[in-house]
C-alpha positions as YAML, in Angstrom:
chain: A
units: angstrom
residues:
- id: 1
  name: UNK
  ca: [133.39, -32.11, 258.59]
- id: 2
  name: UNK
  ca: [132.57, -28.53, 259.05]
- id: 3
  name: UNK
  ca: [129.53, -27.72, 261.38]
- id: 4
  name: UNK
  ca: [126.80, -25.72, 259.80]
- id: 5
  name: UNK
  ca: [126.06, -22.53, 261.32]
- id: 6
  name: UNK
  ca: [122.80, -22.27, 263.44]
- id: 7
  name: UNK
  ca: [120.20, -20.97, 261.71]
- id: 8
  name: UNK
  ca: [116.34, -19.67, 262.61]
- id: 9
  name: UNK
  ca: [113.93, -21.20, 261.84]
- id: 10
  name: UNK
  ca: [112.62, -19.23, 259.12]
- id: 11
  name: UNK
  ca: [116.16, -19.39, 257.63]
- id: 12
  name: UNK
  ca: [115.64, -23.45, 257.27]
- id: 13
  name: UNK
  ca: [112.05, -22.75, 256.08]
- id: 14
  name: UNK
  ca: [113.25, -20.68, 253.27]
- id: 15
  name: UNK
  ca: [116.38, -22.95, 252.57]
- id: 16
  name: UNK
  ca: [114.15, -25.76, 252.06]
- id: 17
  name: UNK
  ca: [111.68, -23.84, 250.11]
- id: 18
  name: UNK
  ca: [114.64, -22.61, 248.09]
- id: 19
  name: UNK
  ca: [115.88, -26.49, 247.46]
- id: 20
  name: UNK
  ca: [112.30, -27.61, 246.42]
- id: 21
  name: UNK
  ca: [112.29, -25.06, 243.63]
- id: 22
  name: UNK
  ca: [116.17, -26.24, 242.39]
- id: 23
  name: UNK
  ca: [115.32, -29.97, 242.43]
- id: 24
  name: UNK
  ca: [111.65, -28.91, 240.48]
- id: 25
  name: UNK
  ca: [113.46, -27.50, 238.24]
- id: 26
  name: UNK
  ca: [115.81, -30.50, 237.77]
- id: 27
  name: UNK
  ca: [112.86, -32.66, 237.91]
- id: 28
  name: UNK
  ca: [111.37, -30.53, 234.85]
- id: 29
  name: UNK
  ca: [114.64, -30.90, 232.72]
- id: 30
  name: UNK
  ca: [114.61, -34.64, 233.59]
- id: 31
  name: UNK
  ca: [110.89, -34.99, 232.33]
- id: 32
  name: UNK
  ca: [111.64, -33.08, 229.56]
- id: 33
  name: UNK
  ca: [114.09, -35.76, 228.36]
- id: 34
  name: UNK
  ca: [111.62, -38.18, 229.17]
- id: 35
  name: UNK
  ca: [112.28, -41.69, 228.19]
- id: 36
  name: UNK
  ca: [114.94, -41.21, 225.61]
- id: 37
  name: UNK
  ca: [117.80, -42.17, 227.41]
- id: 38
  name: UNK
  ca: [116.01, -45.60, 227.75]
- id: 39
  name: UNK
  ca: [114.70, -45.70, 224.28]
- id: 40
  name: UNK
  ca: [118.35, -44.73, 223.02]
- id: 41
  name: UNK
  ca: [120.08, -47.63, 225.26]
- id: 42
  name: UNK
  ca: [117.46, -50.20, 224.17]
- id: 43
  name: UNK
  ca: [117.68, -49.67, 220.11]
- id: 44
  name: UNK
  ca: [121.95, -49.31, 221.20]
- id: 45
  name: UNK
  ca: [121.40, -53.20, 222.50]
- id: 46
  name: UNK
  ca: [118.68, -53.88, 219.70]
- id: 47
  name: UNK
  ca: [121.27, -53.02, 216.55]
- id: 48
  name: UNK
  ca: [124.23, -54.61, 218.91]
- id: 49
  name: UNK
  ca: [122.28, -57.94, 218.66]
- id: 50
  name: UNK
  ca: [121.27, -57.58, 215.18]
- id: 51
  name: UNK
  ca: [124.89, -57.18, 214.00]
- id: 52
  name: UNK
  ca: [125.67, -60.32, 216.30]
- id: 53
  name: UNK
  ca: [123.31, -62.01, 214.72]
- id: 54
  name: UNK
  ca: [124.08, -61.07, 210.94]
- id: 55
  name: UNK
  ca: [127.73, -61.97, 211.84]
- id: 56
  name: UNK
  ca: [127.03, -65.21, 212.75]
- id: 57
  name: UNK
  ca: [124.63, -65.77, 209.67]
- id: 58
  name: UNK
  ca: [127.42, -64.86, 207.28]
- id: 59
  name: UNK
  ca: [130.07, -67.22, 209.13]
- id: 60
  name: UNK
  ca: [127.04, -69.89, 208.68]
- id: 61
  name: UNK
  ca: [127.12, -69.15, 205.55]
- id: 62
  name: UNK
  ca: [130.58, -69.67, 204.80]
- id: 63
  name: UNK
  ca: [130.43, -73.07, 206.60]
- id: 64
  name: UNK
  ca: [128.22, -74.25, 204.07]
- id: 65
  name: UNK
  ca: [129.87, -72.83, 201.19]
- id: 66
  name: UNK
  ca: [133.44, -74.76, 202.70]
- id: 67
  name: UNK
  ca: [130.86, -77.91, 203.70]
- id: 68
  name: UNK
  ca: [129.89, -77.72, 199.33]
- id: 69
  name: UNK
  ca: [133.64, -77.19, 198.59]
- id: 70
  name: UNK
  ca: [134.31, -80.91, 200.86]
- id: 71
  name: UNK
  ca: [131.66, -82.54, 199.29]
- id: 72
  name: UNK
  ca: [132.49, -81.34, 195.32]
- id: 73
  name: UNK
  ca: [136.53, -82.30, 196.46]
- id: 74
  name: UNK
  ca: [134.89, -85.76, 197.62]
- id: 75
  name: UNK
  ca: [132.89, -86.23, 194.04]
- id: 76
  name: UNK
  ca: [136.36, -85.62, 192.10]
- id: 77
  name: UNK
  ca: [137.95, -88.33, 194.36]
- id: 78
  name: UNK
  ca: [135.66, -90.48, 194.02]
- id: 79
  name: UNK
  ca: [135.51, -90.08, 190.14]
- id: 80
  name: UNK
  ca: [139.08, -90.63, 190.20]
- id: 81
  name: UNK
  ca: [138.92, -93.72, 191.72]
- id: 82
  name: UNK
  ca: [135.87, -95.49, 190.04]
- id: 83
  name: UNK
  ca: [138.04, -94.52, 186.82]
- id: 84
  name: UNK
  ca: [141.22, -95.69, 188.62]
- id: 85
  name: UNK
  ca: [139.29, -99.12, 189.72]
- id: 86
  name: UNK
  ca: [138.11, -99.17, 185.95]
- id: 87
  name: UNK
  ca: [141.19, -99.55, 184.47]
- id: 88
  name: UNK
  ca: [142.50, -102.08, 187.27]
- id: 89
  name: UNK
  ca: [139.66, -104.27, 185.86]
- id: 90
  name: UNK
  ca: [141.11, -104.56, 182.49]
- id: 91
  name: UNK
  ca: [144.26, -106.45, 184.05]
- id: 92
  name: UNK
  ca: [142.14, -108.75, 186.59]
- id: 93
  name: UNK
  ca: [143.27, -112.37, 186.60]
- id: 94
  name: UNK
  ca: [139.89, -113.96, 188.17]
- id: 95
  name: UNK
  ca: [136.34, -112.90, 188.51]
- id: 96
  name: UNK
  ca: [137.10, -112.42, 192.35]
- id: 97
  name: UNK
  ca: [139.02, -109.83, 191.91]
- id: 98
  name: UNK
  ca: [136.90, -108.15, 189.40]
- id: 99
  name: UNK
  ca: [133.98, -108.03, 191.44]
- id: 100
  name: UNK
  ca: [136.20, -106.51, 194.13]
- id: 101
  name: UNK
  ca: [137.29, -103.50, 191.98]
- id: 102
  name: UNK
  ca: [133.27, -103.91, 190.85]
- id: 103
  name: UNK
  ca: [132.25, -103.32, 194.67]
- id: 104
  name: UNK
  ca: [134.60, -100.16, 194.82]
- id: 105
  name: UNK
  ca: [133.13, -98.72, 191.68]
- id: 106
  name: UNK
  ca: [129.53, -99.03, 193.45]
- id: 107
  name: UNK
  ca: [130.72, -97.73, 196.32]
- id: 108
  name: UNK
  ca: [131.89, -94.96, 195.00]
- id: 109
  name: UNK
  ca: [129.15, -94.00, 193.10]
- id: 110
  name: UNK
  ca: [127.05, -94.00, 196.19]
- id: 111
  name: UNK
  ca: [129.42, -91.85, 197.79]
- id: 112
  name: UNK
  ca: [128.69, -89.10, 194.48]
- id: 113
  name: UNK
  ca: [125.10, -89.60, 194.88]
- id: 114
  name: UNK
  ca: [125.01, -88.80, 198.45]
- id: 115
  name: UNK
  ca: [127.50, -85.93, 198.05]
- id: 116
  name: UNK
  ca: [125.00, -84.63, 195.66]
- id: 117
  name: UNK
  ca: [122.49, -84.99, 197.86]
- id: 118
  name: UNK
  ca: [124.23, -83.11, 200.53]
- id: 119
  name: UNK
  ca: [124.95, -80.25, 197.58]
- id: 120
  name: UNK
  ca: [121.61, -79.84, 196.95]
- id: 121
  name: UNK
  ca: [120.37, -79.84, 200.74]
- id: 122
  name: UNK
  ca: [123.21, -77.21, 201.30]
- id: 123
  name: UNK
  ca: [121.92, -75.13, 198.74]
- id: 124
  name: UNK
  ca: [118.70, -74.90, 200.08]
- id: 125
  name: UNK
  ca: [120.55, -74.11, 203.38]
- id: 126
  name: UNK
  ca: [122.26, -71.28, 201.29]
- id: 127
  name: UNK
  ca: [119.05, -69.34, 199.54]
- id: 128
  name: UNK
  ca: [117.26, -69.47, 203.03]
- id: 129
  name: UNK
  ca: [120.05, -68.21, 204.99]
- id: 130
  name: UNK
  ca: [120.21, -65.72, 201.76]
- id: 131
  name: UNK
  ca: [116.86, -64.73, 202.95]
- id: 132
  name: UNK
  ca: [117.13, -64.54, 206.66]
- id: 133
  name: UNK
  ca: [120.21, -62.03, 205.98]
- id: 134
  name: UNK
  ca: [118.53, -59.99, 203.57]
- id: 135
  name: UNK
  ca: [115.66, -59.46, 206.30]
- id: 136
  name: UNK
  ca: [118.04, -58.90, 209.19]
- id: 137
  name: UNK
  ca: [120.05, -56.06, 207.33]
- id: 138
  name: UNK
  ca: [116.89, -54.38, 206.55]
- id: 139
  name: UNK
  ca: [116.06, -54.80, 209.91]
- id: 140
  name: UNK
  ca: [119.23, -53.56, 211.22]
- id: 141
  name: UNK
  ca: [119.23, -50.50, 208.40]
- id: 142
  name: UNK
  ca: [115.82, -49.55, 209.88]
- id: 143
  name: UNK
  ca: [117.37, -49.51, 213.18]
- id: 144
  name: UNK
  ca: [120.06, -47.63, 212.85]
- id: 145
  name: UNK
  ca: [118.32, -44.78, 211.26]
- id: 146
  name: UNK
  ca: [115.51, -44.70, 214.27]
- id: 147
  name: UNK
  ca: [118.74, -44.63, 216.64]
- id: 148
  name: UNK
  ca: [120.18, -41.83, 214.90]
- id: 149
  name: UNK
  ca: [116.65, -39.71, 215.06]
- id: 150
  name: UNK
  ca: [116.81, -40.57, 218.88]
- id: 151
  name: UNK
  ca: [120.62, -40.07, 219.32]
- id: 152
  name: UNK
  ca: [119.77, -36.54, 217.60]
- id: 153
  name: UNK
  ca: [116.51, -35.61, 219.75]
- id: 154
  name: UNK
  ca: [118.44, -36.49, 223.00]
- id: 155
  name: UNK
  ca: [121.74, -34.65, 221.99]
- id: 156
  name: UNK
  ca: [119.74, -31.86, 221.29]
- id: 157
  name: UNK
  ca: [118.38, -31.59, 224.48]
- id: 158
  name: UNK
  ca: [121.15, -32.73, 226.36]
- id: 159
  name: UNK
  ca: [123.00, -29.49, 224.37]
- id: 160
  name: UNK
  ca: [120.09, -27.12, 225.67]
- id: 161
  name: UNK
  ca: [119.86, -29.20, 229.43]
- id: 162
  name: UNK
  ca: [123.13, -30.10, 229.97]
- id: 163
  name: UNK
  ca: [124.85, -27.28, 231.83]
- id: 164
  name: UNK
  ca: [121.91, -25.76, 233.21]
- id: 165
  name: UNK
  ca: [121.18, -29.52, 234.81]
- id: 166
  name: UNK
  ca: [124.85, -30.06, 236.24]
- id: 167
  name: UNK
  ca: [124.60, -26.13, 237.83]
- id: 168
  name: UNK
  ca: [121.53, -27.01, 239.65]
- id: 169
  name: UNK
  ca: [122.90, -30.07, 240.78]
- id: 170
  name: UNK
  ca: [125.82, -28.26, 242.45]
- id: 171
  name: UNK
  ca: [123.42, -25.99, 243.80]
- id: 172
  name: UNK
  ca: [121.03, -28.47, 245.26]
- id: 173
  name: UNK
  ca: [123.87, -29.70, 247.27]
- id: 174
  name: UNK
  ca: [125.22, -26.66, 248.44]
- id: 175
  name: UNK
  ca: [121.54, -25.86, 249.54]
- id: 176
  name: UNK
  ca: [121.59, -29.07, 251.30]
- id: 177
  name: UNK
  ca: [124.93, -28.45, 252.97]
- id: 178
  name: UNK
  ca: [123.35, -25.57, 254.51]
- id: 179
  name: UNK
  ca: [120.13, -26.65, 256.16]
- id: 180
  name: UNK
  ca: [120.64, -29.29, 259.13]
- id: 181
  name: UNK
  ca: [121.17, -33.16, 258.05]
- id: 182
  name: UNK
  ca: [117.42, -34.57, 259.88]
- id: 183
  name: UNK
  ca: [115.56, -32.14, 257.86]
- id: 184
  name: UNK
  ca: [117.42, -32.72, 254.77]
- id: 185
  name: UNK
  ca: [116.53, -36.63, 255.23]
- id: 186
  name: UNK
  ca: [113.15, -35.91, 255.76]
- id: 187
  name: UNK
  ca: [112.90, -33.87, 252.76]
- id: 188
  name: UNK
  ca: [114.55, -36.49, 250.79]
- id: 189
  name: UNK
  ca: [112.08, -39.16, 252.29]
- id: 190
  name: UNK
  ca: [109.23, -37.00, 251.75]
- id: 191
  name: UNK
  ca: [110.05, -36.42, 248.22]
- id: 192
  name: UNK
  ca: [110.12, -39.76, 247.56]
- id: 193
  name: UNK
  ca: [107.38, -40.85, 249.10]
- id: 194
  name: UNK
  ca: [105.17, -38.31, 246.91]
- id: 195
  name: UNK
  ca: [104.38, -38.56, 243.09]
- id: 196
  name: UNK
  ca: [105.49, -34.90, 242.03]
- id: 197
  name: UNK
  ca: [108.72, -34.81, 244.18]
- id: 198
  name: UNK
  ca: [106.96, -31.85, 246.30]
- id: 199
  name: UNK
  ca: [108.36, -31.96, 250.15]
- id: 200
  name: UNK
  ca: [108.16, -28.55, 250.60]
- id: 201
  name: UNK
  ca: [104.78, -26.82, 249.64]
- id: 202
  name: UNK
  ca: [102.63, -23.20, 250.40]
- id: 203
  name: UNK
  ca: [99.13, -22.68, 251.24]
- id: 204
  name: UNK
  ca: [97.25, -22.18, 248.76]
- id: 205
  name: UNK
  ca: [93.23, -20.80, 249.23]
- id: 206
  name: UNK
  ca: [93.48, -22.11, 252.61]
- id: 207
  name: UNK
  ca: [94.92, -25.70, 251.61]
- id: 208
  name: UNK
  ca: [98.37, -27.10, 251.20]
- id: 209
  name: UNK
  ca: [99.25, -27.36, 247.67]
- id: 210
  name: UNK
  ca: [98.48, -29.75, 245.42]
- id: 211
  name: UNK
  ca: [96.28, -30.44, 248.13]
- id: 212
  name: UNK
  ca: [92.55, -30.06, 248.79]
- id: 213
  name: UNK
  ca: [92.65, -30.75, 252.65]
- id: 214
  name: UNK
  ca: [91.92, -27.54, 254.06]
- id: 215
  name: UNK
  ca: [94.57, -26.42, 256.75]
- id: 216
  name: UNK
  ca: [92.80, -25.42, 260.14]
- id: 217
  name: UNK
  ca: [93.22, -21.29, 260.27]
- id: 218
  name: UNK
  ca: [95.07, -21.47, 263.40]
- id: 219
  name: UNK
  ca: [97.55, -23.74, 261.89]
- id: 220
  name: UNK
  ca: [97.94, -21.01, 258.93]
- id: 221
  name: UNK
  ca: [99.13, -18.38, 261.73]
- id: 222
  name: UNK
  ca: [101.35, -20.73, 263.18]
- id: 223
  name: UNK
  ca: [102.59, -21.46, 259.68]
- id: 224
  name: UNK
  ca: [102.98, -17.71, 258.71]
- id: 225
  name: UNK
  ca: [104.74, -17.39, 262.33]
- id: 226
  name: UNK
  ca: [107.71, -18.86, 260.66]
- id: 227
  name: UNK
  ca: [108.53, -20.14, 264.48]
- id: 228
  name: UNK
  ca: [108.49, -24.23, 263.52]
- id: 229
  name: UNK
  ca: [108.64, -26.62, 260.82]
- id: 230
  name: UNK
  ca: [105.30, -27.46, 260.05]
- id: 231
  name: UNK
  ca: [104.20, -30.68, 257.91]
- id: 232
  name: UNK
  ca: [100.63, -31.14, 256.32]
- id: 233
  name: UNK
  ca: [98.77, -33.99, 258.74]
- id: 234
  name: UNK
  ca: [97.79, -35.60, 255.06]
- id: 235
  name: UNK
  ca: [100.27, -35.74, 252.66]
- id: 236
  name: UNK
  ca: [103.29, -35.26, 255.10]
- id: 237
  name: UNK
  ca: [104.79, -32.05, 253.41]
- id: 238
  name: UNK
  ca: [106.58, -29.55, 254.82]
- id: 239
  name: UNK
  ca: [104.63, -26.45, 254.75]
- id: 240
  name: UNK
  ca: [105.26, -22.43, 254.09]
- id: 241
  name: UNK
  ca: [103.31, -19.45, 253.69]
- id: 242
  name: UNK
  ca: [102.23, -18.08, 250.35]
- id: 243
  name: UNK
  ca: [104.23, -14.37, 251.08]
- id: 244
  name: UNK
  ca: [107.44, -16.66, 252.00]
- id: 245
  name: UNK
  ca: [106.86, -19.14, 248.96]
- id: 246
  name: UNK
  ca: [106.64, -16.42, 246.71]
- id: 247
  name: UNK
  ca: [109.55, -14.41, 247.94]
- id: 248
  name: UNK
  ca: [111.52, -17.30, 247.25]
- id: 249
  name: UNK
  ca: [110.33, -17.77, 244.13]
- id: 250
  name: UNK
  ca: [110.85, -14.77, 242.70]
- id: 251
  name: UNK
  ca: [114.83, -15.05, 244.34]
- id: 252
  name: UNK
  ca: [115.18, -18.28, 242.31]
- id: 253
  name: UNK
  ca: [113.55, -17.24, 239.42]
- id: 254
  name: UNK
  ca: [116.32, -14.40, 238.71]
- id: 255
  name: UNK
  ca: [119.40, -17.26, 240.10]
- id: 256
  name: UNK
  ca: [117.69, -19.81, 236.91]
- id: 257
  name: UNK
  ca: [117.62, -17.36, 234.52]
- id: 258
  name: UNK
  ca: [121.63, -16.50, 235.08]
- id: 259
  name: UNK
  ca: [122.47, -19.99, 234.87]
...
């Protein structure tokens, strides 16, 4: 790996200052998508389930369209044979064997009844899993049009973001490249550790910013020095003068603008 070149220390100062301002700005175009990403992936796995679910309502359904089919194939059987049994009791030669064919017959009139049963509790089956798909592809209609709004809001800014995002990306790191590996891992930690993602912050009226912990005057000399890293005793932020934060700021200001 290449070594970095040695720099002053007012070189690092503004370097950091200079990465604080790129990964702001990221931070801005990240907030500005918000929670759409999320929202987008959660309605994605929301319709997924709701098709899942329809699918395996309508293969239900068939089941108990094929379970009617069995039963009505059982009733013709069954009619076949009380009628076959029927005629076998016109050639009977003793009253044993009538009652046997007898038996049969009354057997297989149970077996209609309860097939009819069965028909009828199927049916029911039927209308209410009628129902329950009617309600899911409503459901699932409803869905799919909120998905496409979001889909639409995030593509949109994803179309305006996108490029701008990935360029200060690539810039963050070569700004990182350039400024020595403790203090970039300090700034990361820092960042972290802090609600706004500010490592690297001026004075402002006397305070560091963001800040209303006043910094000790001869603290803001040796901060305007530009001779050592300085971090507020507080919040743990690196710390820059106002002349050198703006400076900066107005440099970055004209590299966002081209991007």
């Amino acid at each position: 790996m290449a070594k970095k070149k040695e720099v002053t220390v007012e070189e690092r100062l503004r370097a950091l200052y200079d990465l604080q301002l790129i990964d702001s700005r990221i931070d801005e175009i990240r907030n500005l998508r918000g929670e759409l990403p999320l929202e987008v992936r959660d309605l994605e796995d929301e319709v997924a389930g709701l098709n899942m679910r329809l699918e395996k309502l309508v293969n239900g359904l068939e089941i108990v369209d094929n379970d009617i089919s069995s039963k009505k194939n059982l009733i013709e059987e069954s009619k076949a044979l009380i009628k076959k049994y029927g005629e076998q009791q016109k050639n009977v030669r003793n009253n044993r064997e009538f009652n046997s064919l007898s038996k049969e017959v009354e057997f297989q009139e149970l077996e209609i009844q309860l097939a009819e049963k069965h028909i009828k509790e199927f049916k029911v089956q039927i209308e209410q899993k009628k129902e329950v798909i009617s309600q899911t592809k409503d459901k699932l209609k409803e869905r799919e049009t909120h998905l496409k709004h979001k889909k639409g809001e995030l593509d949109a800014i994803l179309g305006e973001t996108e490029k701008e995002e990935q360029a200060l990306i690539s810039k963050s790191d070569n700004y990182k490249n350039q400024i020595e590996d403790r203090l970039v891992a300090a700034y990361d930690r820092i960042r972290k550790n802090v609600k706004n993602g500010l490592a690297v912050v001026p004075i402002e009226r006397g305070a560091s910013g963001g800040s209303f912990f006043t910094i000790p005057p001869q603290v803001q000399v040796e901060i305007a020095s530009r001779k050592k890293v300085i971090t507020d005793e507080h919040s743990g932020r690196i710390l820059v003068d106002a002349v050198l934060a703006e400076e900066q700021k107005a440099k970055m200001e004209k590299m966002f603008s081209k991007l």
